[in-house]
MARPAZA-792867 format. One record per atom (N, C-alpha, C): residue in one letter; y, z, x; residue number from 1. Coordinates in nm, 3 decimals. Layout:
% residues N
aa  y  z  x  i
a  Y  Z  X  NUM
...
***
This chain:
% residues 244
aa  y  z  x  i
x  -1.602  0.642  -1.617  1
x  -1.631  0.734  -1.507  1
x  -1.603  0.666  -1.372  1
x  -1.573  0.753  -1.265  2
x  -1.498  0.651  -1.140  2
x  -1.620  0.713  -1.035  2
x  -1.644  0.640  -0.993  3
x  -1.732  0.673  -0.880  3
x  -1.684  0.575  -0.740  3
x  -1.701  0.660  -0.628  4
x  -1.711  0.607  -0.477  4
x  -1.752  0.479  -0.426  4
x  -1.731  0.377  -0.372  5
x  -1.807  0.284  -0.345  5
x  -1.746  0.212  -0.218  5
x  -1.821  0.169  -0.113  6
x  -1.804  0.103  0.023  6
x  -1.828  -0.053  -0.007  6
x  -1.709  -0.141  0.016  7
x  -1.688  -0.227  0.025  7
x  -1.709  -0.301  0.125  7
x  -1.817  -0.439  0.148  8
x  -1.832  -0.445  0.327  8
x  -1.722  -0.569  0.365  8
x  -1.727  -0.552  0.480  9
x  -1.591  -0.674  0.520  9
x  -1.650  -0.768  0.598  9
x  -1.586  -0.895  0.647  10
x  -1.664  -0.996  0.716  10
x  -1.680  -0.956  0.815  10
x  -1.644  -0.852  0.921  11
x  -1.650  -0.821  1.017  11
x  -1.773  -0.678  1.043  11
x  -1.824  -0.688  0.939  12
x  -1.899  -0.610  0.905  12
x  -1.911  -0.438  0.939  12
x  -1.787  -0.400  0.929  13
x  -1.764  -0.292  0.868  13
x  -1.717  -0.267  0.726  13
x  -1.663  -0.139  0.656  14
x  -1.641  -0.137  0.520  14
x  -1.554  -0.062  0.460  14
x  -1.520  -0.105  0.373  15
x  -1.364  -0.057  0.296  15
x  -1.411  0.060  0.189  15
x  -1.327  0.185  0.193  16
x  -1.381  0.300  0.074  16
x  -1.257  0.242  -0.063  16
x  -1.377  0.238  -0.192  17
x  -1.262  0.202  -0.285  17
x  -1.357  0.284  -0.413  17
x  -1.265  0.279  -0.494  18
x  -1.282  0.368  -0.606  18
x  -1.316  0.299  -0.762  18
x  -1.432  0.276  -0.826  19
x  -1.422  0.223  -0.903  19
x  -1.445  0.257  -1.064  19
x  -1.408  0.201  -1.189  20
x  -1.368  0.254  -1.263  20
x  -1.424  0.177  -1.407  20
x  -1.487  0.213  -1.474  21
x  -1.562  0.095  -1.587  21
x  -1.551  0.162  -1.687  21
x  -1.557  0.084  -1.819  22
x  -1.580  0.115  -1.981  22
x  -1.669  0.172  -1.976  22
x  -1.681  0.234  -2.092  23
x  -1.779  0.319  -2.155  23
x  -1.892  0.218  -2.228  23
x  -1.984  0.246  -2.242  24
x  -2.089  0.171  -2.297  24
x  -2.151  0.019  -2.224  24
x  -2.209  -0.031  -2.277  25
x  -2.278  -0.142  -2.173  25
x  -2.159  -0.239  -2.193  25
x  -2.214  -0.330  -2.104  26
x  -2.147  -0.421  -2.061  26
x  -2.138  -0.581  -2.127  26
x  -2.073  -0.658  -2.215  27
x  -2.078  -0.794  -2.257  27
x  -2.189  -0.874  -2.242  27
x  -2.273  -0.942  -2.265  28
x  -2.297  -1.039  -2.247  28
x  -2.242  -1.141  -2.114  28
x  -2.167  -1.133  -2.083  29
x  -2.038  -1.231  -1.985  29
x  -2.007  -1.148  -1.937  29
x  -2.009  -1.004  -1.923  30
x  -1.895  -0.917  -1.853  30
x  -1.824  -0.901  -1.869  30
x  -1.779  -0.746  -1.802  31
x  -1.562  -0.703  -1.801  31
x  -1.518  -0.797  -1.767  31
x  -1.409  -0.816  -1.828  32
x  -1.304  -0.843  -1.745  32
x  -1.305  -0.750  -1.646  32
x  -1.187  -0.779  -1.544  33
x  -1.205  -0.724  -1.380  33
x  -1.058  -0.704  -1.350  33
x  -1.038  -0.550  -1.288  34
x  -0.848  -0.594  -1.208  34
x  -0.841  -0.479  -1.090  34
x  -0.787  -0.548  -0.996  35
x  -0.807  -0.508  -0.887  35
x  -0.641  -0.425  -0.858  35
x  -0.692  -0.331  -0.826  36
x  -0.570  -0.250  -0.852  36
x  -0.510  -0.210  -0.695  36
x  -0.380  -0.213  -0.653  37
x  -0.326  -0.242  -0.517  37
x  -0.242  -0.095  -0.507  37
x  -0.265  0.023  -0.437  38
x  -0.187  0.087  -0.434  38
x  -0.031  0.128  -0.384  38
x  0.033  0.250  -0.400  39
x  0.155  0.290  -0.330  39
x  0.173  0.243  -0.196  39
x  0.231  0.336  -0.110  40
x  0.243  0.289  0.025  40
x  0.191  0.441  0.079  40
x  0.210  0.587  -0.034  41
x  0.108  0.699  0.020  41
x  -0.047  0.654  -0.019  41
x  -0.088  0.585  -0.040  42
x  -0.217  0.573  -0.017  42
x  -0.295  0.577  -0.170  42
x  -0.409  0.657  -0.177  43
x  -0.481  0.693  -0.300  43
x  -0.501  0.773  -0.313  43
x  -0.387  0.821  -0.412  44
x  -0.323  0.935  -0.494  44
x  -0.350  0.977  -0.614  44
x  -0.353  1.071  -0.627  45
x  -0.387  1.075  -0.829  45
x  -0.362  0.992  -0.910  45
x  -0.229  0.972  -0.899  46
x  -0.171  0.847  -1.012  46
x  -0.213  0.723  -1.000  46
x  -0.244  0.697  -0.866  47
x  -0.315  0.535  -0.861  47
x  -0.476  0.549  -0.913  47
x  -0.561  0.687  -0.947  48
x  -0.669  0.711  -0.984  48
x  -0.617  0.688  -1.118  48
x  -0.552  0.756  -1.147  49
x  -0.563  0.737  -1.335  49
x  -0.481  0.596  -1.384  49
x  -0.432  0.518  -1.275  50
x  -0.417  0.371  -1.336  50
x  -0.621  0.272  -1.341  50
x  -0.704  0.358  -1.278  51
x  -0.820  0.289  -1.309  51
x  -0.865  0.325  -1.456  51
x  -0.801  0.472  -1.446  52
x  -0.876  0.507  -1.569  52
x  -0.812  0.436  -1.727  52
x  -0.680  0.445  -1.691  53
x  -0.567  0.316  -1.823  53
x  -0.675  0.210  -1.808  53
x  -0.694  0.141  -1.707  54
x  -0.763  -0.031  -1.711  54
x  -0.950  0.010  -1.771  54
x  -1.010  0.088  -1.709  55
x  -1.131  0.091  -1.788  55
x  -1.156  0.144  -1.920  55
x  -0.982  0.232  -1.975  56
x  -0.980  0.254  -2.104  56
x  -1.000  0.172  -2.233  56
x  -0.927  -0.020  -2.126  57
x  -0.884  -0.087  -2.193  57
x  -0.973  -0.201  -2.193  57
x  -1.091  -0.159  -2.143  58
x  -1.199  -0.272  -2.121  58
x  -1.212  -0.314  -2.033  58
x  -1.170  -0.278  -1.907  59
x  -1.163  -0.369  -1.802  59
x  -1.249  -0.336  -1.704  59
x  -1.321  -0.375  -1.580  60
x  -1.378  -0.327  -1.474  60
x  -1.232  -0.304  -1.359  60
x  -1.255  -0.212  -1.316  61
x  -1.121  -0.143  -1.219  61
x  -1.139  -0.085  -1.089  61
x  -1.109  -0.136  -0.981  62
x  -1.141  -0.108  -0.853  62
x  -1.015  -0.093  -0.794  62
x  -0.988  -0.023  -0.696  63
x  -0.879  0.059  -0.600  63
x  -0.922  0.066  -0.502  63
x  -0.871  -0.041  -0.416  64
x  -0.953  -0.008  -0.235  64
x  -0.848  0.098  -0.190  64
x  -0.901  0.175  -0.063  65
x  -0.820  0.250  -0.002  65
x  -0.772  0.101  0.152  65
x  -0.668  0.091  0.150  66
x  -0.641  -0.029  0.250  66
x  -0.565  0.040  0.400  66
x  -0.582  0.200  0.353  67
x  -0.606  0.304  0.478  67
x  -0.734  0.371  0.536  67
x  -0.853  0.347  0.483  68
x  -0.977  0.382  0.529  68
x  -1.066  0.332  0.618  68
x  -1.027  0.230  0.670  69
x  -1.074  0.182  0.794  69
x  -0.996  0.200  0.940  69
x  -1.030  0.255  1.047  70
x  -0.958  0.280  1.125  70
x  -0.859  0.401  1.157  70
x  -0.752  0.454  1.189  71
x  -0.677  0.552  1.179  71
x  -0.602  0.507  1.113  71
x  -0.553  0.637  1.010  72
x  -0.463  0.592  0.871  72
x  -0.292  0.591  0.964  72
x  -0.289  0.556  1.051  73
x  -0.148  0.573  1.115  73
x  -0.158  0.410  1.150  73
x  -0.293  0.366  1.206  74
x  -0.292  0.227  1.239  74
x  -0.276  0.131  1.104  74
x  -0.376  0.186  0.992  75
x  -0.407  0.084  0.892  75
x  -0.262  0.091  0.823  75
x  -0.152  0.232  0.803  76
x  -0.028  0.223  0.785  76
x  0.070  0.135  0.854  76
x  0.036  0.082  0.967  77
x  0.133  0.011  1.053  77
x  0.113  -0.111  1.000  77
x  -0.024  -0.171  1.022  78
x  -0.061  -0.277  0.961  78
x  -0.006  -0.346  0.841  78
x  -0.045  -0.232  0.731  79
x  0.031  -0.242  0.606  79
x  0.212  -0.283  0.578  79
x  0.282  -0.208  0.699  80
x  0.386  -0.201  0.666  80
x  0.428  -0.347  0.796  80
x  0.356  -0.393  0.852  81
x  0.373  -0.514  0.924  81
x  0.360  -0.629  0.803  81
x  0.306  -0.621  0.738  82
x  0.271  -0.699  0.623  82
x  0.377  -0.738  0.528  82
x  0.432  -0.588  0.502  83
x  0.499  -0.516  0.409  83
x  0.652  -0.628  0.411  83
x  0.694  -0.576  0.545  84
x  0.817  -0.626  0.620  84
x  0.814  -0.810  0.675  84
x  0.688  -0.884  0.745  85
x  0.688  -0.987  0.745  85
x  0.664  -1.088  0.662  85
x  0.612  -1.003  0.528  86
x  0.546  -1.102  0.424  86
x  0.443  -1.246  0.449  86
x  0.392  -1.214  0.604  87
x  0.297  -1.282  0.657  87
x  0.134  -1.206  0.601  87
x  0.042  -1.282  0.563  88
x  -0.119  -1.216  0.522  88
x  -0.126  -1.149  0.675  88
x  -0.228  -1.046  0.647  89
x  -0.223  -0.965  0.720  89
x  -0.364  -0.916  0.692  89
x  -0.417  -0.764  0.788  90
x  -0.530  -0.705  0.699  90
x  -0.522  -0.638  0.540  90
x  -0.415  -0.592  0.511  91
x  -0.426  -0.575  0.334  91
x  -0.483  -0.701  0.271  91
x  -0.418  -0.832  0.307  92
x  -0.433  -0.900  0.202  92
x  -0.596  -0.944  0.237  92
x  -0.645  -0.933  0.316  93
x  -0.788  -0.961  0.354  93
x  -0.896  -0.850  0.312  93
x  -0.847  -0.714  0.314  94
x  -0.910  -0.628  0.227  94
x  -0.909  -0.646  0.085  94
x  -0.817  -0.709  0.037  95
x  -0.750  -0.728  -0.104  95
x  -0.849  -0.839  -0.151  95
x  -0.868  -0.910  -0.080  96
x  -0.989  -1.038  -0.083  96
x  -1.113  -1.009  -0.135  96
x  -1.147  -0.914  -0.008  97
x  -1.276  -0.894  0.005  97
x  -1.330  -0.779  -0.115  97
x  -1.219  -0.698  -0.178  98
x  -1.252  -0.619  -0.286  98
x  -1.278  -0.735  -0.442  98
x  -1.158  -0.804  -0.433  99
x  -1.188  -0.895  -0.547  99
x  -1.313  -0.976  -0.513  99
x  -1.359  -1.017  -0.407  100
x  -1.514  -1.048  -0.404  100
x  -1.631  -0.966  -0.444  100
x  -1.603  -0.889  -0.431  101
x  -1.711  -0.704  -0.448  101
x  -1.735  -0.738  -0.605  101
x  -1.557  -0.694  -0.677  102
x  -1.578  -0.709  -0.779  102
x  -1.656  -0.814  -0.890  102
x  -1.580  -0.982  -0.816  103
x  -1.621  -1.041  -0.884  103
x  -1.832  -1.085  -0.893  103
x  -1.853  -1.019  -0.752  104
x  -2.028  -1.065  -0.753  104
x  -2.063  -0.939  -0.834  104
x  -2.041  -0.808  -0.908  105
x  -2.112  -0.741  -0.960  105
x  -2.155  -0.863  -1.084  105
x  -2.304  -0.783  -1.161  106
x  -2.336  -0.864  -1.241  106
x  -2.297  -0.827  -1.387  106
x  -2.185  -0.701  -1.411  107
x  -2.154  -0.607  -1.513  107
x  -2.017  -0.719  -1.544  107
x  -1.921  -0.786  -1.438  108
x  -1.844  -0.847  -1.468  108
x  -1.796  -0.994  -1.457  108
x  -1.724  -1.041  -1.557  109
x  -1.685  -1.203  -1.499  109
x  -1.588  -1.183  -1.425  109
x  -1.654  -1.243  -1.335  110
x  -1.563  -1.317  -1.214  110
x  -1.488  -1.475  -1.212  110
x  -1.502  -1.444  -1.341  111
x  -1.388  -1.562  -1.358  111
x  -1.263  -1.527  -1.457  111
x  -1.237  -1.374  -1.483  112
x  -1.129  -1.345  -1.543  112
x  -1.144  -1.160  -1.483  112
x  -1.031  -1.197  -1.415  113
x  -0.973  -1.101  -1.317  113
x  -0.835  -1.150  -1.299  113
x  -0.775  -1.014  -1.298  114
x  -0.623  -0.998  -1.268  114
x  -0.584  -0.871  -1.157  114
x  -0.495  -0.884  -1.087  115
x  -0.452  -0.831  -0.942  115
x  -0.284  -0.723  -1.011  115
x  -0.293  -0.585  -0.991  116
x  -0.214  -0.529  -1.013  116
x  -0.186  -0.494  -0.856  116
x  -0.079  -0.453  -0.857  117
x  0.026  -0.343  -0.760  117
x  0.158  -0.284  -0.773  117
x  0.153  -0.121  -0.703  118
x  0.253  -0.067  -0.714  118
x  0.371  -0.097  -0.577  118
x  0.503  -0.042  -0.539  119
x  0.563  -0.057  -0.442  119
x  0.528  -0.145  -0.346  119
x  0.463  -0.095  -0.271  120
x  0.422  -0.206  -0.130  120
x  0.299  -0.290  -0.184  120
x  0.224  -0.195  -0.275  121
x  0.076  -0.282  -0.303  121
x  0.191  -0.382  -0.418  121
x  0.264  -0.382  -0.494  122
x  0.337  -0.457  -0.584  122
x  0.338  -0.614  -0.526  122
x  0.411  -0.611  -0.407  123
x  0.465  -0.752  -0.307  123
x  0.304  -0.764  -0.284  123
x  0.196  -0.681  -0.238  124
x  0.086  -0.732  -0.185  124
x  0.003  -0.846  -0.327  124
x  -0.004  -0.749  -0.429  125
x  -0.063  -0.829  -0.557  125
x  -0.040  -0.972  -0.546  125
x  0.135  -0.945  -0.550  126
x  0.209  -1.113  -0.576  126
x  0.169  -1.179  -0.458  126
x  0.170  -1.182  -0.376  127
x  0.134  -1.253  -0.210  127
x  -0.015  -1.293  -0.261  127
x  -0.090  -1.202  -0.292  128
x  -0.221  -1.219  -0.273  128
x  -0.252  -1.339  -0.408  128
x  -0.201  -1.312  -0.504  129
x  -0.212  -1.380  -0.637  129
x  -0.147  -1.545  -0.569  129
x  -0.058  -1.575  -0.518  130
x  0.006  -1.648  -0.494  130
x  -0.119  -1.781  -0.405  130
x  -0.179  -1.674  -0.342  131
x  -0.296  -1.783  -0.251  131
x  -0.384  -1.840  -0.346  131
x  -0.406  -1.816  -0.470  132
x  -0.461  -1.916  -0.558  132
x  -0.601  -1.841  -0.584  132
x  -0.646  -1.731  -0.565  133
x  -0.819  -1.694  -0.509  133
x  -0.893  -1.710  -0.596  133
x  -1.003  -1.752  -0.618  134
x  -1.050  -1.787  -0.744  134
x  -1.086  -1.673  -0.888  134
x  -1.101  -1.690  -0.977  135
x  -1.112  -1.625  -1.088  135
x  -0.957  -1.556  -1.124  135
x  -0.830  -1.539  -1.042  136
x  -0.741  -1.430  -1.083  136
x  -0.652  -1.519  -1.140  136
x  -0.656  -1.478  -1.280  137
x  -0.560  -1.535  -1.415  137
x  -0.425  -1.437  -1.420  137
x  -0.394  -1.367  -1.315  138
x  -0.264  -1.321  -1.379  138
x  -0.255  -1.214  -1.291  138
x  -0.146  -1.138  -1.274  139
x  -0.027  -1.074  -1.183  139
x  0.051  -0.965  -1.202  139
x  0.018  -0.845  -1.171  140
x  0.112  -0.775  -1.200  140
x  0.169  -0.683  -1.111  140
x  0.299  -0.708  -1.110  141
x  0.405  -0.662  -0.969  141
x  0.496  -0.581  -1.024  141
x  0.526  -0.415  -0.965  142
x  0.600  -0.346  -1.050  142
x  0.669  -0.269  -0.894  142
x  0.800  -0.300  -0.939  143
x  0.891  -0.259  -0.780  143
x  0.831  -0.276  -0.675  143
x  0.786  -0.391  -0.687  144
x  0.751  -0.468  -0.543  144
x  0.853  -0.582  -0.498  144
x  0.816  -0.575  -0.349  145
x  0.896  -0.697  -0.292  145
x  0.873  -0.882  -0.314  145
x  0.975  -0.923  -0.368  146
x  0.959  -1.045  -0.352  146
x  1.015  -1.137  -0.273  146
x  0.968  -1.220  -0.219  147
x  1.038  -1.360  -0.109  147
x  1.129  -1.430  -0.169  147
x  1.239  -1.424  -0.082  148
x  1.334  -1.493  -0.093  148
x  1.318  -1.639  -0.130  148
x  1.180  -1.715  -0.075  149
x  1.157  -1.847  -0.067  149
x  1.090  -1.835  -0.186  149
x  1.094  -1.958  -0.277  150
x  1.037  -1.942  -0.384  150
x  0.912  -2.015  -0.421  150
x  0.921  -2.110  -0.243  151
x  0.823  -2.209  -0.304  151
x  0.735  -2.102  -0.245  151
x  0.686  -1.984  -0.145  152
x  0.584  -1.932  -0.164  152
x  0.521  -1.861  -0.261  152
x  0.613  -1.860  -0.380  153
x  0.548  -1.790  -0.517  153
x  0.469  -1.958  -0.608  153
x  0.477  -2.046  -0.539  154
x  0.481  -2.187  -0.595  154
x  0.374  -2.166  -0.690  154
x  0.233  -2.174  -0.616  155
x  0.111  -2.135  -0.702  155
x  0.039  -2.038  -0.770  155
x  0.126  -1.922  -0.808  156
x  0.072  -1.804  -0.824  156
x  0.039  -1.826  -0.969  156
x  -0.016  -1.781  -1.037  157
x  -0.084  -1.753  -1.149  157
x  0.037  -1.672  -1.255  157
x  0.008  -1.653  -1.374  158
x  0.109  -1.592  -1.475  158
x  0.120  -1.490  -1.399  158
x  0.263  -1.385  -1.406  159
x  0.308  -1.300  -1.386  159
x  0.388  -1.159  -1.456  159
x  0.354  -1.050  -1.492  160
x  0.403  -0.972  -1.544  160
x  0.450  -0.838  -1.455  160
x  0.583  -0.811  -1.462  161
x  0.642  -0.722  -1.390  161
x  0.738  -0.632  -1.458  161
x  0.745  -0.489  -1.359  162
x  0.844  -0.417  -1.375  162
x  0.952  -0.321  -1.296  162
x  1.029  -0.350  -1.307  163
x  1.151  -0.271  -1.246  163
x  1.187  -0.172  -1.288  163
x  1.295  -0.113  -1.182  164
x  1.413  0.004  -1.220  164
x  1.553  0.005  -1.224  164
x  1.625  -0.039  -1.347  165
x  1.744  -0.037  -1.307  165
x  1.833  0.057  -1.172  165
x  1.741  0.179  -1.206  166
x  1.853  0.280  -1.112  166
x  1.768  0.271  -0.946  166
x  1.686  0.162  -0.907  167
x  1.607  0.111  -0.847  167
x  1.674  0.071  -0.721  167
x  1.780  0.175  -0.653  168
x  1.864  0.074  -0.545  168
x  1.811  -0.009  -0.453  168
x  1.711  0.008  -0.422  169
x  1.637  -0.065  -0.343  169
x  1.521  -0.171  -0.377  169
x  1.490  -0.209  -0.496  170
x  1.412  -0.287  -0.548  170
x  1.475  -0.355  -0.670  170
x  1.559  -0.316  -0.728  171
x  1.616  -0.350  -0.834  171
x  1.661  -0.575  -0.829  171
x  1.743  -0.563  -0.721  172
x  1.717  -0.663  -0.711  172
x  1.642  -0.770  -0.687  172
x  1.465  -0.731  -0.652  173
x  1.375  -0.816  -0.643  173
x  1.309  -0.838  -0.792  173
x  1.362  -0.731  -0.862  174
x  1.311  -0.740  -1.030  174
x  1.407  -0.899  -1.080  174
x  1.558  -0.900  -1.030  175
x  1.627  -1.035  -1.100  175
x  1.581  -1.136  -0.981  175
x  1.553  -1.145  -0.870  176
x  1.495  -1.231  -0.786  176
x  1.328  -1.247  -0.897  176
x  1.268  -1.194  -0.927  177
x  1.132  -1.261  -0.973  177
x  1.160  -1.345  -1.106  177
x  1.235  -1.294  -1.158  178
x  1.300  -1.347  -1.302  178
x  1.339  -1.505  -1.253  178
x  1.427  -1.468  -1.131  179
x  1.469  -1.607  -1.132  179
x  1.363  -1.748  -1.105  179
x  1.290  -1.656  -0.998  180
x  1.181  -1.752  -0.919  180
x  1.090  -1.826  -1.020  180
x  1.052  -1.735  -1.150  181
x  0.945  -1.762  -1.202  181
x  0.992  -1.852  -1.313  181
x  1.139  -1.868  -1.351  182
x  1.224  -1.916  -1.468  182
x  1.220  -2.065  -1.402  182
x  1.263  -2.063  -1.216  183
x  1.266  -2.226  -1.168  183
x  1.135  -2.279  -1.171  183
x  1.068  -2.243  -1.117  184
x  0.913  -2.269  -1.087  184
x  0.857  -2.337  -1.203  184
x  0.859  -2.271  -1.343  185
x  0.791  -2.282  -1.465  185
x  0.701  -2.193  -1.459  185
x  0.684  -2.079  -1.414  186
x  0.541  -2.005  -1.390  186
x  0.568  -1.936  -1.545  186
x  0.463  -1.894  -1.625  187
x  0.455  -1.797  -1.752  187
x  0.465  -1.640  -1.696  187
x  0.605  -1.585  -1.737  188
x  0.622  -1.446  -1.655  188
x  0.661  -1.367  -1.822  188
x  0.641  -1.256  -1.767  189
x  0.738  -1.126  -1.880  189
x  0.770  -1.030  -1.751  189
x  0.887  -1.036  -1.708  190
x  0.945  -0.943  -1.602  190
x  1.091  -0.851  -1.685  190
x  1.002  -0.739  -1.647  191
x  1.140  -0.639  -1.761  191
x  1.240  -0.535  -1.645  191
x  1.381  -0.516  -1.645  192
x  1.409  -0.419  -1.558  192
x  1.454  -0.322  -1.637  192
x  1.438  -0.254  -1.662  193
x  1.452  -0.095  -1.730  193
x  1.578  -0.005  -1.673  193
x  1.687  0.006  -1.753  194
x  1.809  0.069  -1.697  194
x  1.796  0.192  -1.711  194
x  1.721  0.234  -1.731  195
x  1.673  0.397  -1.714  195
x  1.627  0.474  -1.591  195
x  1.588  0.351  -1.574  196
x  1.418  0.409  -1.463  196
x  1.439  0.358  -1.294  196
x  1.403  0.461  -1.196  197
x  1.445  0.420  -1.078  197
x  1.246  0.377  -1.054  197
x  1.296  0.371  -0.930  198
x  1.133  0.372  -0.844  198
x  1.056  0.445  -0.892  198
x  0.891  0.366  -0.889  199
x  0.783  0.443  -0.919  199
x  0.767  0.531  -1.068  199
x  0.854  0.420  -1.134  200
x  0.883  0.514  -1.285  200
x  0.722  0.497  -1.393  200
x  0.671  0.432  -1.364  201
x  0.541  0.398  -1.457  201
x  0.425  0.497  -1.413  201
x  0.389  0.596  -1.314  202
x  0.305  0.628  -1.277  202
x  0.354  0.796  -1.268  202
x  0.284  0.898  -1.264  203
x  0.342  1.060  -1.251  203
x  0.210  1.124  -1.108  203
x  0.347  1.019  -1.044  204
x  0.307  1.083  -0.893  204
x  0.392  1.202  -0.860  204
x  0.309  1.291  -0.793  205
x  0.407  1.378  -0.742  205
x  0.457  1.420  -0.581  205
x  0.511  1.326  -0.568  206
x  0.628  1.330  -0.448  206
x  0.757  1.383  -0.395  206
x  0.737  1.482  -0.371  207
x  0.847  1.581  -0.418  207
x  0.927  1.547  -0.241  207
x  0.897  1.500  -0.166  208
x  0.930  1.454  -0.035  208
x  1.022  1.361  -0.060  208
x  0.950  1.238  -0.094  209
x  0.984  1.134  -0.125  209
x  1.131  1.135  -0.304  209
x  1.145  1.216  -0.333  210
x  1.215  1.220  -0.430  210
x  1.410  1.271  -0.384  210
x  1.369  1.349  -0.274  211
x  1.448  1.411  -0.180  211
x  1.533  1.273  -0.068  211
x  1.429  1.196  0.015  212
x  1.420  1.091  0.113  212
x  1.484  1.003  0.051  212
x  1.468  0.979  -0.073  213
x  1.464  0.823  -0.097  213
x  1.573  0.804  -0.213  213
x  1.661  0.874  -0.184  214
x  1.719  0.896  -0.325  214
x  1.792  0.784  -0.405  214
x  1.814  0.680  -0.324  215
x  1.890  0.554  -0.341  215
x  1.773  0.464  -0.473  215
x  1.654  0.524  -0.422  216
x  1.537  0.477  -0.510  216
x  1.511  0.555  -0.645  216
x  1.594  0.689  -0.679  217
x  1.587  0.711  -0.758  217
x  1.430  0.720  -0.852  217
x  1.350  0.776  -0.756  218
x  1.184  0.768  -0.759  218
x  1.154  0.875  -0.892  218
x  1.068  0.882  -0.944  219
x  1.015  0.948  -1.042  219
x  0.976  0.880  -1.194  219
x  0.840  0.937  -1.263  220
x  0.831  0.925  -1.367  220
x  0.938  0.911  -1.501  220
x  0.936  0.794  -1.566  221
x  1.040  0.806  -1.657  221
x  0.953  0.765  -1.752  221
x  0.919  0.855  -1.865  222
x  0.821  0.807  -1.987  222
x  0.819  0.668  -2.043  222
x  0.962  0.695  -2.129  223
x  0.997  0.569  -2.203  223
x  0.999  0.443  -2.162  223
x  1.027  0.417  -2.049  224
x  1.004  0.301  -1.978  224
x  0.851  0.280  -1.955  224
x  0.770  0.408  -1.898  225
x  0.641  0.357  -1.854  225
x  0.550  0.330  -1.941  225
x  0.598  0.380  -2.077  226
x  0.472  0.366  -2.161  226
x  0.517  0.240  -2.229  226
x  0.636  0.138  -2.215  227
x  0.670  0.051  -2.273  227
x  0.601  -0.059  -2.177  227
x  0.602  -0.044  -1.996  228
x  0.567  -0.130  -1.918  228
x  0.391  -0.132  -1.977  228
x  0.376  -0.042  -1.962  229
x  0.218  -0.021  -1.994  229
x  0.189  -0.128  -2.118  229
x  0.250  -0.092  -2.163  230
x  0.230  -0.208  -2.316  230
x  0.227  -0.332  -2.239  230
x  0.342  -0.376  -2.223  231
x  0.386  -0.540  -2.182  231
x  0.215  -0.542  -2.121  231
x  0.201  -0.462  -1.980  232
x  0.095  -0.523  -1.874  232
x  -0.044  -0.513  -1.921  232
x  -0.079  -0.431  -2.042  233
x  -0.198  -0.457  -2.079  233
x  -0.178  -0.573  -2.212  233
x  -0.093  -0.598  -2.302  234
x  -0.050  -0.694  -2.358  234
x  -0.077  -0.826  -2.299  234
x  0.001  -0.871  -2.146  235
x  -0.018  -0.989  -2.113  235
x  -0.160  -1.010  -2.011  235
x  -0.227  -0.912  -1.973  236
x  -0.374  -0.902  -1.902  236
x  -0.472  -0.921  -2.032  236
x  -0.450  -0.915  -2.128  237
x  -0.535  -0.880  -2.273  237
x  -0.523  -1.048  -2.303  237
x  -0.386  -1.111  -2.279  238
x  -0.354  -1.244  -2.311  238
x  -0.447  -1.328  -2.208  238
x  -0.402  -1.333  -2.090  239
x  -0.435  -1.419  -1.922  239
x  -0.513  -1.393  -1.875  239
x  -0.596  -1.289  -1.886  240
x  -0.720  -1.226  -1.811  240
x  -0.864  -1.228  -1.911  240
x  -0.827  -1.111  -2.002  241
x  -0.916  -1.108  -2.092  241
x  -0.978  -1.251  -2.199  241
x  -0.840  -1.313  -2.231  242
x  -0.899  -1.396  -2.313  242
x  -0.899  -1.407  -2.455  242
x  -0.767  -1.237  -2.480  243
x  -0.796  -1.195  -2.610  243
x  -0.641  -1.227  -2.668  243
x  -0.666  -1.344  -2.753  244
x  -0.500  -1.425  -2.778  244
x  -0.452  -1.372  -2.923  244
***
C-alpha cells in the first residue's frame, strides 16, 4: 500500500515523497530499501507503479517528488541545471536526504539499499550512487546520462542498466556505461535493447512527448521491459537484498 509522506531537509523544510512496502510484517533486520529517482515529468503514474514492482518484490520503496519544494518551474530548472552540468546540485541532496528517511525507519535495513532512476532521475541515481553514501549496494540507471569522465563513476557501487537501441539520444550513453564499467572493474549487467527507444520499461503516457521527441523514439515496449525488469530485480535480489 503507498501512502504520502514529508520528508524533512537540513534546512528544515520538507520533501513530499511517496512510499511503498510489502505486505505483511517486517524481518527481523528489515526490507531491504530502494530509492526510486524519477522522469524529468515528475511523479507520474508509471513512476507510482515502479514502487509498487519494488514492494512486490520485498523491498521498502520510496519516490521523492524533487519538484515539491518551491515552484515546480524553479525545482525544474534546478533539476535540469544538474541534469546538463553533472555538478550535485539540489536533486542530489534531496536524493540524500530521502535515502536517510529511508534508511532510519525501523521496518528497514539501512544497510542494504539500492538507488534506481529513470531518464534524468537515471544520470541522478548514477551520480548519486557514485558519492559512495552509506548502505547503497547497487545502481540502477535506465536511459540516463552518463559522464564522459570515467574516473567520476570511479567509486560507484555495482551497476545495472538499460537502454534503447532506437534511443537516438541516449543510446550512446548505454555503450559509454558498458565501457566505463568494463575499464574501471565495477560489477555491471548493462543491456541495450534494439527494439526499444526511450522510456521503454515503464507505460507512461506521454502523448506530447512521443510527438517532440521523436529522435527518442519514447514509448512502452513490452518485451524489452519485462526482460529489463528481470535483469534489475535479479541483480538488486543479488547486491542489495543479499539473496545469492
Amino acid at each position: 500500500m503507498r501512502q504520502q509522506v514529508r520528508i524533512p531537509l537540513p534546512n528544515g523544510s520538507s520533501l513530499a515523497a511517496t512510499v511503498a512496502l510489502p505486505e505483511g510484517s517486517a524481518p527481523a533486520t528489515g526490507w531491504p530499501g530502494a530509492v526510486v529517482v524519477h522522469e524529468i515529468y515528475g511523479v507520474e503514474p508509471d513512476m507510482l507503479n515502479v514502487l509498487d514492482l519494488f514492494a512486490g518484490h520485498g523491498y521498502a520503496a520510496v519516490l521523492p517528488d524533487l519538484y515539491s519544494h518551491g515552484t515546480r518551474i524553479g525545482c525544474l530548472a534546478r533539476a535540469m541545471q544538474q541534469f546538463v552540468t553533472g555538478k550535485p546540485g539540489r536533486p542530489t541532496a534531496d536524493i540524500d536526504a530521502t535515502r536517510q528517511w529511508l534508511a532510519d525507519r525501523e521496518d528497514v535495513d539501512g544497510s542494504r539499499l539500492g538507488v534506481i532512476g529513470f531518464c534524468m532521475g537515471g544520470g541522478f541515481a548514477l551520480a548519486y550512487a557514485a558519492s559512495t553514501p552509506p548502505g547503497v549496494r547497487a545502481a540502477s540507471v535506465n536511459y540516463g546520462a552518463i559522464p564522459r569522465d570515467q574516473g567520476e563513476l570511479r567509486a560507484v557501487c555495482p551497476v545495472v542498466g538499460s537502454y534503447g537501441g532506437r534511443d537516438g539520444g541516449f543510446r550512446s550513453h548505454g555503450t559509454r556505461l558498458q565501457e566505463h564499467m568494463r575499464a574501471l572493474g565495477i560489477e555491471h549487467d548493462v543491456e541495450i535493447y534494439p527494439a526499444a527507444g526511450h522510456s521503454f520499461m515503464t507505460d507512461g503516457h506521454h502523448p506530447i512527448a512521443k510527438l517532440a521527441l521523436f529522435p527518442l523514439r519514447h514509448g512502452l515496449v513490452r518485451p524489452a521491459a519485462d526482460d529489463a525488469w528481470r535483469r534489475t530485480f535479479d541483480f538488486f535480489d543479488k547486491y542489495v537484498a543479499d539473496q545469492q
